[in-house]
N, C-alpha and C positions, 0 to 999 in steps of 0.2 A: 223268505216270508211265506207261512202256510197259511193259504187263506180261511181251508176252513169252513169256519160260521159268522167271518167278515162280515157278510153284505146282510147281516141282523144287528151290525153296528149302526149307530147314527153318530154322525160327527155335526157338529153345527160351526159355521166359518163365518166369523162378524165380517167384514168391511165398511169403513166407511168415510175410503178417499180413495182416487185416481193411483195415488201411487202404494196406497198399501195393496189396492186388490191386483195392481202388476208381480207384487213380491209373493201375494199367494195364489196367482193363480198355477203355477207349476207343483204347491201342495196340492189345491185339488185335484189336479190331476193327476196324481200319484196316489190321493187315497180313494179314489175311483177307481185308480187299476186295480186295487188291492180288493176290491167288489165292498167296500163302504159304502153308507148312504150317508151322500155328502148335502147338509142345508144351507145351503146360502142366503143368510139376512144381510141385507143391506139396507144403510143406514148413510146419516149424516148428509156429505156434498154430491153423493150421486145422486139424491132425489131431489137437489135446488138447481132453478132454472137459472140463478147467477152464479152457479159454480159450472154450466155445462150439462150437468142434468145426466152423470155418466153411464147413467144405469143402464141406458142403450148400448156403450162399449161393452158391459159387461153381458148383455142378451145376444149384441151381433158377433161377441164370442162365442155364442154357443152355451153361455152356463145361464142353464132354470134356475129361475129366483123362487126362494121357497118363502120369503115374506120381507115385505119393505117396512120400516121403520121410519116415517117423517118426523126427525127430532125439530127440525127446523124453520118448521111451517113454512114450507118453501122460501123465508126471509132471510138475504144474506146478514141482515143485521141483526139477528136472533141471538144476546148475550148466551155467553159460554152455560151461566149456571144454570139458565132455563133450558137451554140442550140437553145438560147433564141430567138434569130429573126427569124429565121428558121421559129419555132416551132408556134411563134404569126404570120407570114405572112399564116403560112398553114390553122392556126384556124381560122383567121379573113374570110379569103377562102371561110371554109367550114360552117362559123357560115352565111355570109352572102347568101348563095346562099344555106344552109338547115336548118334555124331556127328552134331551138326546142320550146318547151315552160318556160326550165328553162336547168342551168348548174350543173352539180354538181360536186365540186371539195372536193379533197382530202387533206390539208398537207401542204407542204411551199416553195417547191421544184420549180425550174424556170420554168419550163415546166406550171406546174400548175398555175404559174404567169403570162406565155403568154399564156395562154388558158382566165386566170380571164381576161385579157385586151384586147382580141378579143372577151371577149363577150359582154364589156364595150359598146366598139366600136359602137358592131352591136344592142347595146340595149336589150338584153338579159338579164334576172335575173340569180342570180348564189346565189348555197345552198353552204354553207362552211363547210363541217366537220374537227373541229381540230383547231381552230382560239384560238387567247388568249395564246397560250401557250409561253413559254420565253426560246431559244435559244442561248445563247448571244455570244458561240462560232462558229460560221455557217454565214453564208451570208440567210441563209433560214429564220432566223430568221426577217431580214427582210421585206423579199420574202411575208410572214405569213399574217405580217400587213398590206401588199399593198392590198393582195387577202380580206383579211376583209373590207378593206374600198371598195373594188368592189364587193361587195357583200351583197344582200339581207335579206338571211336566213343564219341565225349562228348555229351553233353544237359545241358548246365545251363540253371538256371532265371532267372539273371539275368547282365548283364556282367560282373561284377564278379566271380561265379565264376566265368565264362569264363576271366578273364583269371588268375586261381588256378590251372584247370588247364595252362594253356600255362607257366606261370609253374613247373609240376612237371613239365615235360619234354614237354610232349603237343603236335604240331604244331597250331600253329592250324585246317589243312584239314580236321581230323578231330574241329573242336570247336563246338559249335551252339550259338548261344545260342538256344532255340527258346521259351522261356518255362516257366512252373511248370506242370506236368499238373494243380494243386490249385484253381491259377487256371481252367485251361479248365472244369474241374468245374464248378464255383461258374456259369459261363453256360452251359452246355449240361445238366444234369442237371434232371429234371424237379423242382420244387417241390412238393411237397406241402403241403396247406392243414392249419391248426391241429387242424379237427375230425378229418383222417384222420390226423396224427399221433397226436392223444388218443387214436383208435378203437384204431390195431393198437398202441402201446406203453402204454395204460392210464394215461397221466398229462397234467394238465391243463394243457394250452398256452394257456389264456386268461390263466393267472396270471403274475408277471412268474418267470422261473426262471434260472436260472444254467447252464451248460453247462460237466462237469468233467470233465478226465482228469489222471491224476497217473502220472507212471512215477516210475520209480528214476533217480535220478541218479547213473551210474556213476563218474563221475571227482570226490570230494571232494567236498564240499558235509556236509550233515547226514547222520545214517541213513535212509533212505529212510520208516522206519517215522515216527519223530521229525517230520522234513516231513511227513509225510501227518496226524500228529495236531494239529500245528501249527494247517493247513489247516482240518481239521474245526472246531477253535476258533473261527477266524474265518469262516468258514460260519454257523455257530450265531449266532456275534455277528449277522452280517447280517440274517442269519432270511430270508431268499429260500429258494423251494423250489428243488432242485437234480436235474438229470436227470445221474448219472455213467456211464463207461464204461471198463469195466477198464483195468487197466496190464496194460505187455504182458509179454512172458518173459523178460525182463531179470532177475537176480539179486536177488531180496526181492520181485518183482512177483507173484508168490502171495501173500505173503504184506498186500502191499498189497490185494488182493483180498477176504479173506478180513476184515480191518479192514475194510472200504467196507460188505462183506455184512451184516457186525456194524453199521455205523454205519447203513445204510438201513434194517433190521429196524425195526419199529415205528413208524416215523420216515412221518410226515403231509408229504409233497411231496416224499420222497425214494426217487430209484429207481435199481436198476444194473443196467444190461445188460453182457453179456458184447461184445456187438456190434450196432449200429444198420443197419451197411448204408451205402453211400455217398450215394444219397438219401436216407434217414431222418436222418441224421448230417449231411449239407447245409440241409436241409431245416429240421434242428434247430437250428442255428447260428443259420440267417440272425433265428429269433424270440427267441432267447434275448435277455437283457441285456448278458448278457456272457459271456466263454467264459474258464474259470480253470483252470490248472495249469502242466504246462510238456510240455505237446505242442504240436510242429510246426504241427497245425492251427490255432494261437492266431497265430501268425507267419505262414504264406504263408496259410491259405486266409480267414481271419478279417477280413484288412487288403479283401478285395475285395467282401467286402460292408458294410463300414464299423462292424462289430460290436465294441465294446469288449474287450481282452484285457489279464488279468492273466497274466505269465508270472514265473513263481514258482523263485526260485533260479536255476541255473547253466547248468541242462540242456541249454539254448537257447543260451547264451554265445554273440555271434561273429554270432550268424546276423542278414541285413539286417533289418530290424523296419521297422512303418514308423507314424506318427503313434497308431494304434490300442492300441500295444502299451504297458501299463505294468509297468515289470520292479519286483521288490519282494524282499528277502529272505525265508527261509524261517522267519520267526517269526510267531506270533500278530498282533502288534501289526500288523507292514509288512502283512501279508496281507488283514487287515479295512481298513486303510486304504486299501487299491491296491482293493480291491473297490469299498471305497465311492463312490469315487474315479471306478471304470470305470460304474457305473451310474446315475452323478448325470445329472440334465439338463445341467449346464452341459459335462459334458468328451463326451458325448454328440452336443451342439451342435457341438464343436468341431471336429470328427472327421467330419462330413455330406458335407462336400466334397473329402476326403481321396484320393490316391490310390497304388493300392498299387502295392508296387516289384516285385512280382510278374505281368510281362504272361501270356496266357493266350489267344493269338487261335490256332488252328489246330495247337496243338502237339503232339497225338499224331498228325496227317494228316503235317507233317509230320518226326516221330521216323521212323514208318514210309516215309516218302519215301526221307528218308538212309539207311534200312536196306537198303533196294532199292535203290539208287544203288550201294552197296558191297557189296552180293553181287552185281550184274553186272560189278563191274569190275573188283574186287581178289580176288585169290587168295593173300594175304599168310599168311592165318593168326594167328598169335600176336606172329611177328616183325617189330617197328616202331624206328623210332632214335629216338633224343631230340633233340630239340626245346632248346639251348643258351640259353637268351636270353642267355647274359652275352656271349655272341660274335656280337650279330645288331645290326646295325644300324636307325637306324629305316627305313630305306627296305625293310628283307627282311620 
């Protein structure tokens, strides 16, 4: 990489959850070294005080916030579709009257959607890490493929999305498969030992424990509530202690909260943080028995360190899994069965030499490469052609 006339770049970096801004925090720092000037807006559940309020991890990391975004009005129960417009009135705002030179987004989250359509708007390119992938239980899903067809430069995390997004009009030259940012995580983030877990989060990692997150599942399936008390039943049946970590701002995800609060009260091996942190949260995985619910992390980051996952209901539909993963319906019965199931020795054993479909060698080094490659040479902006397959032959 020559850096050049880099650091007359501006790149601008959404976030706006605990676990996307752990996936991008190793981007920014790689388009820092490259002497970028990196923006960080932050938005969504970093600035509610019933999501944790993370905006402080992201300052007592070290990263300047270049402007905060309250989509939320501090209210966990703030429906989805007044965030969304909120959130795009504020970006189109601030895209128009501080232009960077590219966007760079995260995921498939709405937030991230009205960030990709305010930068449509104002003519701005936008980098996509994470496109291609298949949700089929979620409204993010999608949220996924809007953000891809407003955008530029592509990042997926395995072939097979690759070939998903070319397959929605997107030239192959502007499409990476570079590997999962969740994967790079999992090898470069520093481990943390059982005792310093126990010390700063107060709960005992010698005993065997479960690892749970449970969202809303937007698209059909059960009430979100109904799935979460399901769950609780078959938890109980296990009797494993269980370390949980909120659901996000997804519609009924207060209220998922606010049950977890009630169900850990009083409760001997039962704890809920608002937010773990990307090492605490890594770090917490790789000891657990198993990792149960129906978050992403049970599917990409869970397969690369061989940890058993229950993924529960719909949520996940679609997306690659790989030997690790047991999918189970959202009732009592399949729940306690697919647990038992994930923390037996024998499926335990089975699973030792497993590997995951998620690569992870250098992939924020180089996300940030491609981004500096395409701010020295294109001056396209927003406007790009489509990309035919039905009219290309194999040789094109």
């Amino acid at each position: 990489m020559n850096i050049g006339d880099s650091q007359n770049k501006t790149v601008a970096v959404v976030t706006g959850t605990r676990a996307e801004f752990g996936l991008l925090r190793p981007v920014i720092d790689e388009l820092t070294k490259a002497m970028m000037s990196v923006r960080l807006l932050v938005t969504g559940t970093h600035l509610a005080d019933a999501f944790g309020k993370t905006i402080s991890e992201i300052k007592a990391g070290g990263y300047s916030v270049e402007k905060e975004f309250d989509i939320l009005f501090n209210d966990a129960e703030t429906p989805m579709d007044k965030a969304f417009a909120r959130a795009f009135s504020l970006f189109f705002e601030y895209f128009s009257s501080n232009p960077p030179d590219i966007v760079v987004l995260l995921g498939d989250r709405y937030e991230t959607l009205a960030a990709a359509l305010a930068a449509g708007m104002s003519n701005l390119p936008v980098a996509h890490i994470g496109g291609g992938d298949v949700t089929e239980g979620a409204k993010d899903d999608c949220f996924r493929h809007c953000v891809t067809k407003l955008s530029r430069l592509h990042f997926p995390s395995t072939e097979r999305c690759r070939r998903r997004i070319i397959q929605l009009g997107e030239a192959p030259e502007r499409v990476f498969n570079v590997g999962s940012l969740g994967a790079e995580n999992m090898t470069k983030l520093p481990v943390m030992s059982k005792r310093e877990l126990s010390h700063c989060l107060g709960f005992d990692f010698d005993r065997d424990y479960l690892l749970v997150t449970y969202h809303p599942e937007t698209l059909g399936g059960v009430h979100p509530l109904k799935g979460l008390n399901e769950m609780l039943f078959a938890l109980d049946a296990v009797g494993l202690s269980v370390l949980f970590t909120k659901a996000n701002a997804d519609d009924e995800g207060a209220a998922i909260n606010r049950r977890l609060a009630e169900y850990c009260e009083g409760r001997d091996g039962c704890r809920l943080f608002d937010s773990l942190g990307a090492e605490r949260y890594m770090s917490a995985l790789r000891y657990a028995k198993a990792v149960v619910g129906n978050s992403s992390s049970a599917v990409v980051e869970a397969p690369v360190l061989r940890v058993p996952a229950v993924d529960i209901g719909g949520r996940q539909k679609g997306r690659e899994t790989g030997v690790n993963v047991i999918n189970c319906k959202e009732d009592r019965v399949s729940i306690e069965r697919a647990v038992r199931k994930a923390v037996s020795d024998e499926f335990r054993e089975s699973i030792k030499d497993m590997q995951s479909p998620y690569g992870g060698v250098d992939v924020s080094k180089n996300i940030a490469s491609e981004i500096f490659e395409f701010l020295q040479n294109d001056s396209g902006g927003f406007r790009k052609q489509f990309y035919d397959v039905c009219f290309k032959t194999d040789g094109e």
